[in-house]
C-alpha positions as CSV (number, residue, x, y, z in Angstrom):
1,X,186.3,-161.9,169.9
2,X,187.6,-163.8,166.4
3,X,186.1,-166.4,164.9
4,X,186.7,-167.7,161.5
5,X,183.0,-167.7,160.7
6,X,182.7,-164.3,161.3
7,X,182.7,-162.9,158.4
8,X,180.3,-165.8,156.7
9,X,177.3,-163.7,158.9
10,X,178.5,-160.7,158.2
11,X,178.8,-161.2,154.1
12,X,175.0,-162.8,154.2
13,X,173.9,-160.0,155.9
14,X,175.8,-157.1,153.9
15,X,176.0,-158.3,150.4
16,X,173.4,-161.3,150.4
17,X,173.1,-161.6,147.0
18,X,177.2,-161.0,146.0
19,X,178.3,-163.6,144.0
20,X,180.8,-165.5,146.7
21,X,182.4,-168.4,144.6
22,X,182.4,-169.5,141.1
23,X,183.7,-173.0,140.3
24,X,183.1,-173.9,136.8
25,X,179.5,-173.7,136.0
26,X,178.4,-173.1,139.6
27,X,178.0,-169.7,141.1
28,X,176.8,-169.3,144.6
29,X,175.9,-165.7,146.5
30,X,176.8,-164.7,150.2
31,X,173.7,-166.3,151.3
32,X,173.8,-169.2,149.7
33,X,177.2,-170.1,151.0
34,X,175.5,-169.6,154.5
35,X,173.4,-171.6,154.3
36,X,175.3,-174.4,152.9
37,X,177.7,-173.6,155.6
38,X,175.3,-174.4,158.1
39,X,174.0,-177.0,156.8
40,X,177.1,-179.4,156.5
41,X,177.5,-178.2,159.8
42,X,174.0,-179.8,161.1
43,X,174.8,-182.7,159.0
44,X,178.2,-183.0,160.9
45,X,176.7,-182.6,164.1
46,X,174.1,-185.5,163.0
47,X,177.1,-187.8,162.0
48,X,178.2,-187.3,165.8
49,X,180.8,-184.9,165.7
50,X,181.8,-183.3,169.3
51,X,183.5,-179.7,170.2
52,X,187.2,-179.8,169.2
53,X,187.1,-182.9,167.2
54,X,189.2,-183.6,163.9
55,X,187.5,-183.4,160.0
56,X,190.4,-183.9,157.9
57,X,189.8,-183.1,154.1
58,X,192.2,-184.9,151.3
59,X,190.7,-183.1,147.9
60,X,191.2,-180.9,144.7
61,X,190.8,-176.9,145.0
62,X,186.9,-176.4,145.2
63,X,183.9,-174.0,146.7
64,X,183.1,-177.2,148.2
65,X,186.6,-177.2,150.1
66,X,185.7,-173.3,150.6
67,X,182.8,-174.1,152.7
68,X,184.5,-177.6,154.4
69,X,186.9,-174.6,156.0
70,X,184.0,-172.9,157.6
71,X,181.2,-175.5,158.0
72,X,183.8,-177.5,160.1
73,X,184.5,-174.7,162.4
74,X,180.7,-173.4,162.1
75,X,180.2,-177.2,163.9
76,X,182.5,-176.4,166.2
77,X,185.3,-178.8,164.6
78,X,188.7,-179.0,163.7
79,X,190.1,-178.4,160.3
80,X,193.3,-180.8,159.2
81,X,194.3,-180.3,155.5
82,X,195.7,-182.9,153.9
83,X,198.4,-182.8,151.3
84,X,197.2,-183.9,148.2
85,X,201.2,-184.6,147.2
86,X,201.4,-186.7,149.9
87,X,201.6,-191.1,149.7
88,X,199.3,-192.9,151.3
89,X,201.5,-193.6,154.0
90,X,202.4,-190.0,154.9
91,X,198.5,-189.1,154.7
92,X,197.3,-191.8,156.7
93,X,200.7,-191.2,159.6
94,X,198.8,-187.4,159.7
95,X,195.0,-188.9,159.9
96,X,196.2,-191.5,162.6
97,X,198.2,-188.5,164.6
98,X,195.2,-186.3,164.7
99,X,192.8,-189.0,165.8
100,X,190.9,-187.8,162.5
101,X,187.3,-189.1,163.1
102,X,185.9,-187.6,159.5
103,X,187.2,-187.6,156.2
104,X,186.1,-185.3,153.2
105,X,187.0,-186.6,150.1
106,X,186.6,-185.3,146.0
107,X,186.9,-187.7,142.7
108,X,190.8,-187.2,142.8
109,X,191.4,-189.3,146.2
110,X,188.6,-191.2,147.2
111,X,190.3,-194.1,145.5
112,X,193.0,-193.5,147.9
113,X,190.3,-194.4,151.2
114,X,191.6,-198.2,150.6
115,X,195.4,-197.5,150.8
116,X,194.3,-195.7,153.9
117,X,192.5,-198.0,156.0
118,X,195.1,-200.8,154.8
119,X,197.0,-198.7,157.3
120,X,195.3,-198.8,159.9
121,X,193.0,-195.5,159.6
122,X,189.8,-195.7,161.6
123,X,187.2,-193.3,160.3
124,X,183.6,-192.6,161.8
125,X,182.5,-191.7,158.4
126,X,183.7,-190.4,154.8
127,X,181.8,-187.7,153.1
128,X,182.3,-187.5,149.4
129,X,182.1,-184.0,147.4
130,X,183.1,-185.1,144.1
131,X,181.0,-184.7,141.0
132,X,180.9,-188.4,140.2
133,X,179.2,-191.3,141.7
134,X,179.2,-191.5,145.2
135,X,181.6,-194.5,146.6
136,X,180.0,-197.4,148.4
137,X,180.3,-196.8,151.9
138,X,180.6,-192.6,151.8
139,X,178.1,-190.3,152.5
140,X,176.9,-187.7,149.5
141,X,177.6,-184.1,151.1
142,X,175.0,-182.1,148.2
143,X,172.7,-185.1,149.8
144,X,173.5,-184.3,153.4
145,X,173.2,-180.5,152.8
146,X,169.5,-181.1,151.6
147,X,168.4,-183.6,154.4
148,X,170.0,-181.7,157.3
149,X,168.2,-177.8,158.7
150,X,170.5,-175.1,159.5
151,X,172.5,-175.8,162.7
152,X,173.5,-172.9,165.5
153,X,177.1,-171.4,164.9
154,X,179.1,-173.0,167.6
155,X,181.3,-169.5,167.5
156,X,184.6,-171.2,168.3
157,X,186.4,-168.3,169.0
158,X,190.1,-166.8,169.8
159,X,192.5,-169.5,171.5
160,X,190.2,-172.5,170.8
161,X,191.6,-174.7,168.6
162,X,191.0,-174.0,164.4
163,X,193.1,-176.0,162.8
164,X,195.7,-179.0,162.3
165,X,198.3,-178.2,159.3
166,X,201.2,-180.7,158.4
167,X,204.3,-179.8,157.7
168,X,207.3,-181.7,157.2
169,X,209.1,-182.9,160.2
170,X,213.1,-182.7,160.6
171,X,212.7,-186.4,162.1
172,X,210.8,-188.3,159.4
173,X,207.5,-187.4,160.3
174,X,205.1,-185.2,159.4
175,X,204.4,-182.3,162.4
176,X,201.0,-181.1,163.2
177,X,201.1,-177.4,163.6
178,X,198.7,-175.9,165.9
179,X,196.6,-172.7,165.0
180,X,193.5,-171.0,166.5
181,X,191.5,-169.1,165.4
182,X,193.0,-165.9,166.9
183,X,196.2,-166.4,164.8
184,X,195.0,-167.6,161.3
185,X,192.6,-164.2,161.5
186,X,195.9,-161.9,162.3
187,X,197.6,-163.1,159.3
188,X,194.1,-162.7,157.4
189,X,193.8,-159.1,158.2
190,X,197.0,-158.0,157.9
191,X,197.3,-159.1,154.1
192,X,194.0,-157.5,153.4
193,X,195.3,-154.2,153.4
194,X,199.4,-155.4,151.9
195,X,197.2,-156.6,148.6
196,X,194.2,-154.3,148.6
197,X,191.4,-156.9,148.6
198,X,188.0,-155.3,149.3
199,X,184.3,-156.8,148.2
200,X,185.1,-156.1,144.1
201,X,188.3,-158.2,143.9
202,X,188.0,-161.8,142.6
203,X,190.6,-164.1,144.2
204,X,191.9,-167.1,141.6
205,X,192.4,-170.3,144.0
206,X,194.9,-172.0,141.9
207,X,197.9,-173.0,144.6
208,X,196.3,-176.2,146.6
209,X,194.3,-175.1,149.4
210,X,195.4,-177.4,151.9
211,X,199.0,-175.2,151.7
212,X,198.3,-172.0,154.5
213,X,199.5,-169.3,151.6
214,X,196.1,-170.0,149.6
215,X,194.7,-170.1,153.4
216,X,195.4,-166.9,154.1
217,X,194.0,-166.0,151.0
218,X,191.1,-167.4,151.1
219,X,190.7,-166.1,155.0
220,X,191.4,-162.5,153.9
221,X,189.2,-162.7,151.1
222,X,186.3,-163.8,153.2
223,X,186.9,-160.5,156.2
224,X,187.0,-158.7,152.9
225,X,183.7,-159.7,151.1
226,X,185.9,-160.9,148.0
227,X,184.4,-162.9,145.3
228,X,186.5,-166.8,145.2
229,X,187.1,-168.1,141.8
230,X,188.4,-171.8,141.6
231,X,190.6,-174.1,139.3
232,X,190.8,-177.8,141.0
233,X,194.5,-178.1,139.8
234,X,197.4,-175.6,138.7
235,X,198.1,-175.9,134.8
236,X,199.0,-172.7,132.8
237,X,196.5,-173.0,130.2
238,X,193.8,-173.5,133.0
239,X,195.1,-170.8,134.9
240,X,195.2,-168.4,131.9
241,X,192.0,-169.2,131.3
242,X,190.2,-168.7,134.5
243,X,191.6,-165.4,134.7
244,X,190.2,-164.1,131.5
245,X,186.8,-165.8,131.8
246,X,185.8,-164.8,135.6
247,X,188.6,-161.4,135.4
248,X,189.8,-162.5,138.2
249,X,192.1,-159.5,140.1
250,X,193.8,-161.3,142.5
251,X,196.2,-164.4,142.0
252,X,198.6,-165.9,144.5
253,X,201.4,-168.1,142.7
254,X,204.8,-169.7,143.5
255,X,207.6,-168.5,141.3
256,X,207.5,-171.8,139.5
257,X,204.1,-171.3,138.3
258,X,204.9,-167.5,137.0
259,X,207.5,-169.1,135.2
260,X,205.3,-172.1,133.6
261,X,202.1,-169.2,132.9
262,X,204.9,-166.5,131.0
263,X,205.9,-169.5,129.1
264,X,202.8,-171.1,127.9
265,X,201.9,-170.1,124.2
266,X,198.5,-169.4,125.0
267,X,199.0,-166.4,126.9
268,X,199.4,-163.7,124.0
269,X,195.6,-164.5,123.3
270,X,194.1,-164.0,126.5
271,X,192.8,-160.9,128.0
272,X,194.3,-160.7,131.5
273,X,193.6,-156.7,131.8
274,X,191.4,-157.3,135.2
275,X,194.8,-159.1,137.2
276,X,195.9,-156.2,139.8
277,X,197.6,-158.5,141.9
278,X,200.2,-161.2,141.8
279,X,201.8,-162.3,145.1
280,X,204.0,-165.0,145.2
281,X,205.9,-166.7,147.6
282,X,208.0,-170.0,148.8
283,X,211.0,-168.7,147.5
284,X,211.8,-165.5,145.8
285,X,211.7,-165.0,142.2
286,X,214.4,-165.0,139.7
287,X,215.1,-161.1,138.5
288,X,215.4,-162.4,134.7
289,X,211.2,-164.4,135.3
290,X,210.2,-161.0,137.3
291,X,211.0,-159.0,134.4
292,X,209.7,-161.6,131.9
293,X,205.9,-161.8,134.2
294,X,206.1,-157.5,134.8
295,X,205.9,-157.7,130.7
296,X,203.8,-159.8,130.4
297,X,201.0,-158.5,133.0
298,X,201.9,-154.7,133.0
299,X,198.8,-153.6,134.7
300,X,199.9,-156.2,137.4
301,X,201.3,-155.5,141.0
302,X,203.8,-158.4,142.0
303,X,204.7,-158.5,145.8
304,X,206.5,-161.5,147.6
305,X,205.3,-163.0,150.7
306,X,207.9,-165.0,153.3
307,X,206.7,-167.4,156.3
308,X,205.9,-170.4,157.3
309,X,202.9,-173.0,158.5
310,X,204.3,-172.1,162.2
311,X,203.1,-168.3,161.6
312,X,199.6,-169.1,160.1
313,X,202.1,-168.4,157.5
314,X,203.4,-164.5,157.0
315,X,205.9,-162.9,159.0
316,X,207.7,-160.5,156.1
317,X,206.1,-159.3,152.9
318,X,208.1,-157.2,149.7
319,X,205.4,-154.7,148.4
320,X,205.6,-153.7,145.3
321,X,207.3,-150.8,144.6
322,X,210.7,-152.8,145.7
323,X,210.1,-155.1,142.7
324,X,212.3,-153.0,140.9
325,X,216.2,-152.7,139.7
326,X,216.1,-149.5,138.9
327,X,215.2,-146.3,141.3
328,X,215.2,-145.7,145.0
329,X,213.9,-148.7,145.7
330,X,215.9,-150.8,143.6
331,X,218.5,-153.1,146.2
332,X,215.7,-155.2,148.2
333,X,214.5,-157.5,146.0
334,X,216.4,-160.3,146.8
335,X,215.1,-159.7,150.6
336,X,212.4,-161.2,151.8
337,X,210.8,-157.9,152.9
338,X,209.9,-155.9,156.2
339,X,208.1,-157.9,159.0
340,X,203.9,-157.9,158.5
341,X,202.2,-155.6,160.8
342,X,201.1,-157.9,163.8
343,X,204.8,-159.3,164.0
344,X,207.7,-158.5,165.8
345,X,211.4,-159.8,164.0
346,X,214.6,-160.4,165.1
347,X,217.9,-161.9,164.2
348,X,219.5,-163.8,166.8
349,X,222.7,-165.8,167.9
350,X,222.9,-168.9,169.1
351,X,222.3,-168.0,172.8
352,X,219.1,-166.0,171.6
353,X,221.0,-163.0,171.6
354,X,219.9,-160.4,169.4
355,X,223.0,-159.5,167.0
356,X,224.0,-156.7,164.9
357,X,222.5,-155.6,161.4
358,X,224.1,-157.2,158.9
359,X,225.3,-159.6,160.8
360,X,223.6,-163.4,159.9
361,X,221.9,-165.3,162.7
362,X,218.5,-166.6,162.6
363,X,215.6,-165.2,161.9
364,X,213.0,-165.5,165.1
365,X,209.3,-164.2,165.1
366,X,206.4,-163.2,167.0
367,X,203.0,-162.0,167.1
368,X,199.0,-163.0,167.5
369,X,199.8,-165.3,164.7
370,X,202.1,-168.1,166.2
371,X,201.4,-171.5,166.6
372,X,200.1,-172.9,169.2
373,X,202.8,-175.6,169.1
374,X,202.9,-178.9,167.3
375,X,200.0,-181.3,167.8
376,X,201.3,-184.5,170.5
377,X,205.0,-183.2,170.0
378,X,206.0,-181.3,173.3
379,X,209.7,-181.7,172.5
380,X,209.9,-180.4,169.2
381,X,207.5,-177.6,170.1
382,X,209.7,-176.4,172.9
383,X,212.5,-176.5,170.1
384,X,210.3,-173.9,167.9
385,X,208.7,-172.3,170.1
386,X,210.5,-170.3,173.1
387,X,209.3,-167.8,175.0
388,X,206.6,-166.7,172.6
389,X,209.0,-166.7,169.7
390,X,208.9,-168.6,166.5
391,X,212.2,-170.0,165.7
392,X,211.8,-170.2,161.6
393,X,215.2,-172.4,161.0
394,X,215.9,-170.0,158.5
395,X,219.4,-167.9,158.6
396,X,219.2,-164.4,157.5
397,X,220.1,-160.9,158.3
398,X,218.4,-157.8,158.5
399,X,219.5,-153.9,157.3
400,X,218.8,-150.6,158.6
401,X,215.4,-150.4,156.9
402,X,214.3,-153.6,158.5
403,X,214.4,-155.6,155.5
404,X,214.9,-159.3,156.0
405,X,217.7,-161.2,153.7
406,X,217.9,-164.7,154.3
407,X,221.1,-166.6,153.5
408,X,220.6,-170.4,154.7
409,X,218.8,-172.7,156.8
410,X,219.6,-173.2,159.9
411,X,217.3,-176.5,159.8
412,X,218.0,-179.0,157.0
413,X,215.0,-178.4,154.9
414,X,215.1,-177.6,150.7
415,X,212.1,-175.5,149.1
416,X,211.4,-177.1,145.4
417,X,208.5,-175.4,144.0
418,X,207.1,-173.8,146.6
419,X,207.2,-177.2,148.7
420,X,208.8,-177.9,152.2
421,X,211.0,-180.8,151.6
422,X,212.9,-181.4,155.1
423,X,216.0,-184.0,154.4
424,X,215.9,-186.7,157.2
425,X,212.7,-187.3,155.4
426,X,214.3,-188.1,151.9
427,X,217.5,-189.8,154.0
428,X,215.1,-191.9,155.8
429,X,213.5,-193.0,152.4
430,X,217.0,-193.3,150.2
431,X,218.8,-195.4,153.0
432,X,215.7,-198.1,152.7
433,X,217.5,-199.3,149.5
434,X,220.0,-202.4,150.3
435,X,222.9,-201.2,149.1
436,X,222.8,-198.0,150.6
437,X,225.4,-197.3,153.0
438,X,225.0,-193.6,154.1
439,X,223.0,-190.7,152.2
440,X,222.8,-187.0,152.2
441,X,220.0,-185.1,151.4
442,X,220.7,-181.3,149.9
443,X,219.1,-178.5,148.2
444,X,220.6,-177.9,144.9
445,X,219.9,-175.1,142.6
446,X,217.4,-175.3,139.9
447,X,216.2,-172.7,137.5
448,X,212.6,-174.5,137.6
449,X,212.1,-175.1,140.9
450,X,214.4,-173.2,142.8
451,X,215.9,-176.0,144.7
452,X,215.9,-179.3,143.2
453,X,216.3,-182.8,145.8
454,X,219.9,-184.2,145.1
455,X,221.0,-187.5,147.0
456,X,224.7,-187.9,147.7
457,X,224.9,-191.6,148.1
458,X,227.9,-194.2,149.5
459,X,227.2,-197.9,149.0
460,X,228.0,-200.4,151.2
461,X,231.0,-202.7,150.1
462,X,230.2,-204.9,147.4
463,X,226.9,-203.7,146.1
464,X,226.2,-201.2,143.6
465,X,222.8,-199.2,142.8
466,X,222.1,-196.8,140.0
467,X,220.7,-193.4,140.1
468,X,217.9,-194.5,138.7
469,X,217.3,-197.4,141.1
470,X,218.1,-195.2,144.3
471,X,215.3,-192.6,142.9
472,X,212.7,-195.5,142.6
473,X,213.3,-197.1,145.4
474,X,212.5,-193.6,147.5
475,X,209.1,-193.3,146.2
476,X,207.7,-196.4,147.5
477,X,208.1,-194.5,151.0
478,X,207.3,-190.6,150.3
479,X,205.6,-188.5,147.5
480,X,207.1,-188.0,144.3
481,X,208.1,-184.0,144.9
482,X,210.3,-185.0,147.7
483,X,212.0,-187.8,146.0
484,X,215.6,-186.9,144.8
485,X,215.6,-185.6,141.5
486,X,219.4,-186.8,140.8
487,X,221.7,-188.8,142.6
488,X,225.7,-188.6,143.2
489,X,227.8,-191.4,144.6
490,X,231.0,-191.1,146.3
491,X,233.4,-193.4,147.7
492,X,235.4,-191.0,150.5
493,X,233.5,-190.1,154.0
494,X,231.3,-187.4,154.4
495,X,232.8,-184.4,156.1
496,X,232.3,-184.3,159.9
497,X,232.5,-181.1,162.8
498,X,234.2,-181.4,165.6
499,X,230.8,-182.7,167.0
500,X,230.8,-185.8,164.9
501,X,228.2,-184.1,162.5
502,X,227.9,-184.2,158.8
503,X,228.8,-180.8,157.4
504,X,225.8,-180.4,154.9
505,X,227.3,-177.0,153.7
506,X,230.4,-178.5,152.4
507,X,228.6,-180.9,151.0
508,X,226.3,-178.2,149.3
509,X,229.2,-175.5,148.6
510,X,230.4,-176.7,145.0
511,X,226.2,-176.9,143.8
512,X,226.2,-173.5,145.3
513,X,229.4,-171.1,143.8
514,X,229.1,-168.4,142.3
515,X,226.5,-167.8,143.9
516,X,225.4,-165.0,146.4
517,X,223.5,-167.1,149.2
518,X,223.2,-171.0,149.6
519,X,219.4,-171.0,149.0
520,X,216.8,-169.8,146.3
């Protein structure tokens, strides 16, 4: 039997008086976090929550979002993690699809509540774990962890319900993705033993823990005993910092954030001897920034993980030793590496055939860790999800070792820093403005953030726009990192298939030549 609270017994009982999280100035041990844990779960209970219902969470990285993760399941809740990138709008379309009947809120967004309920939000109650004063209306969780006695552990288990994850949707709107507790384990203890956590490391929670990569972190970091070290908010200096003063070992980053750490001027003077570990993921990482981060943290292991929200997320992971250019194992790092051990992989044809190696078709997956399916979307789930398989969107091809090379996307979604960024989205948004006739969203290559959001724009007769005004215009409907970082116009019709289609890959082809693949 799996349950994520597992391994919150089994810490308390083991190494009681470990040290489990340090956030800032506060340091909690093993049994400490239980009891908090049970705690908010008792106070949940009191506040009326039922088996299966929805606490959604809209904060900053925290040990207070550490023990939200298992207090809710402990109560026999549902987890939904919101994006903190998000609008109001997109947020509060997630909170009203769920049927959300709690909220947990830090100092960041609970000025954000308003904008919410201005859209039609219903919430039973708001619990705030911010360090400030408590907002008129919210409940104080330190205060409810004092009033409220330990509470049973409900021991949701396997197939029930765990969690609620949004991801972008391919139709405008956000998808709730499905996972139990069964699959969000099997990704857990599968990258225990791929990045050699055990009860010494110290995990750095630096990518936003509402995104499943710092989930899986922080799940195999809890089945491992590891100590949790937080920072609310990626910066370079903070993150510099937190891994010289609590010598942190283990750090997951996207590529982006390597880049912006090598480059900050603050990194000569740090000691960053205790980092072992540096996985990244989202998109692979440019050979000339690998070199540049293997410099910089020699003692430092760098592996890549590949996935997706769908897969609770791994399905392929690069270990170390093909982080080279030199050697045997030089030749696989631009793949996305060999497919995690509860997984099985396969490259397929349109009819679901499996095709040859080498050959491109996409890349399907499936194991313990799938989705259930997509929360209230039956017709998109049956798209995704087919006969056990995960269908990832993603085209790639596979070699004789079983390494995964992935080429385009069969789905029209663009990774920018580590961020899903599906295009009907950004299309939706860009043709809001009046003088926009037809738009195309595309990926376009970005030594930042690997993809960068380009808009290719025709106005209607008789109007003009500039790029400016088209970029403006698409934030009052979606957040600022899906928003089109530059705009093109064009006056002749997009290219069409036979089908009547827009042919996004001509469109793409002259951001994309010279180049070996049409995605980063």
């Amino acid at each position: 039997m799996f349950y994520l609270t597992q391994s919150i017994h089994r810490n308390a009982q083991l190494r009681g008086q470990k040290t489990a999280t340090i956030c800032g100035d506060r340091q909690r041990t093993w049994q400490e976090v239980k009891q908090r844990v049970s705690r908010f779960a008792s106070a949940l209970v009191g506040l009326g929550a039922e088996a299966g219902d929805r606490v959604a969470i809209l904060a900053l990285n925290s040990d207070r979002y550490f023990e939200y993760y298992f207090g809710v399941p402990w109560a026999g809740a549902c987890v939904v993690p919101l994006n903190i990138r998000w609008s109001p709008t997109e947020n509060a379309y997630s909170l009203k699809d769920a049927g959300a009947k709690y909220l947990v809120v830090d100092d960041a967004f609970a000025k954000m509540v308003p904008a919410l309920k201005q859209q039609g939000v219903e919430l039973e109650a708001i619990i705030f774990i911010g360090d400030g004063p408590t907002p008129e209306g919210m409940f104080n969780y330190e205060e409810l962890i004092l009033s409220h006695e330990p509470v049973a552990d409900a021991c949701r288990h396997n197939d029930d319900l765990a969690g609620i994850f949004y991801t972008g949707g391919t139709t405008g709107f956000p998808k709730g993705v499905m996972l139990t507790h069964t699959s969000l384990w099997s990704s857990a203890i599968t990258l225990i033993n791929l990045v050699g956590l055990d009860e010494e490391a110290r995990i750095l929670h630096v990518a936003p823990m509402f995104h499943l990569a710092d989930g899986a972190m922080t799940q195999g970091g809890i089945i491992a005993g590891s100590t949790h070290v937080f920072v609310p908010m990626f910066t370079p200096a903070a993150t510099i910092s937190a891994i010289a003063q609590y010598k942190t070992s283990h750090a997951l980053l996207v590529p982006v954030m390597i880049q912006m750490v090598i480059n900050d001027p603050g990194l000569s003077d740090a000691d960053l001897s205790h980092l072992k570990y540096v996985l990244y993921g989202a998109s692979p990482i440019a050979e000339a920034v690998l070199i540049r981060a293997m410099e910089a943290f020699p003692q430092a292991s760098f592996a890549q993980g590949y996935g997706q929200t769908e897969l609770s997320p791994l399905a392929t992971f690069l270990a170390p030793k093909y982080h080279t250019t030199e050697g045997p194992f030089a030749g696989k790092l631009k793949s996305a590496g060999q497919a995690i051990g509860c997984v099985e992989i396969r490259v397929v044809d349109e009819q679901g055939t499996e095709v040859e190696l080498g050959s491109v078709g996409e890349v399907i997956v499936r194991g313990p860790n799938a989705m259930q399916g997509y929360w209230n979307k039956p017709e998109e789930t049956a798209i995704s999800l087919r006969n056990g398989w995960i269908h990832t969107g993603d085209a790639g091809y596979m070699d004789e070792e079983g390494f995964v090379f992935l080429v385009d996307r069969v789905k029209d979604m663009i990774v920018s820093g580590g961020e899903n960024v599906y295009s009907a989205e950004v299309e939706n948004a860009v043709m809001n403005h009046p003088a926009v006739e037809q738009a195309v969203v595309i990926g376009i290559p970005s030594e930042k953030w690997g993809e960068e959001v380009h808009a290719v724009v025709i106005l209607k007769a008789g109007h003009q726009a500039t790029e400016q005004e088209i970029i403006e215009g698409a934030h009052e409907y979606i957040a600022n990192y899906k928003c089109p970082r530059s705009v093109s116009f064009r006056t002749e019709a997009f290219p069409l298939s036979g089908a009547g289609k827009i042919l996004k890959r001509e469109i793409r082809k002259p951001f994309w030549e010279g180049r070996e693949r049409d995605i980063n």
